[in-house]
N, C-alpha and C positions, 0 to 999 in steps of 0.2 A: 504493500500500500504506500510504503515510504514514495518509495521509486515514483508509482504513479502521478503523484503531487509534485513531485520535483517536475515530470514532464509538463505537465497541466502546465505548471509556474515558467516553464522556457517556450511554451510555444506561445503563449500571451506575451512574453516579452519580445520573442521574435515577431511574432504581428504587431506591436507598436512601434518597436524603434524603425520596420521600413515605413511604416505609416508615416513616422513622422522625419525621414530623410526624405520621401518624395514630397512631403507638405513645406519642408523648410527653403528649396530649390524652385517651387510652385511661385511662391507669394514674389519673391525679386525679379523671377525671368517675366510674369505675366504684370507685374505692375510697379516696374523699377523707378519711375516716377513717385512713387511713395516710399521706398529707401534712401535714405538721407545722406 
């Protein structure tokens, strides 16, 4: 059961941090007029 919880815990982290590399990239290329 250990094991299993640790997966659970890496694939949620793996589904956020690409989330938020293609959201970080997203906001400057599509509206670089509001980066200062």
């Amino acid at each position: 059961m250990s094991y299993n919880q640790t997966e659970l815990s890496s694939g949620d982290n793996h589904e956020v941090q690409p989330v938020l590399i293609i959201t970080t990239p997203l906001p400057p290329e599509g509206t670089p007029d509001t980066t200062p």
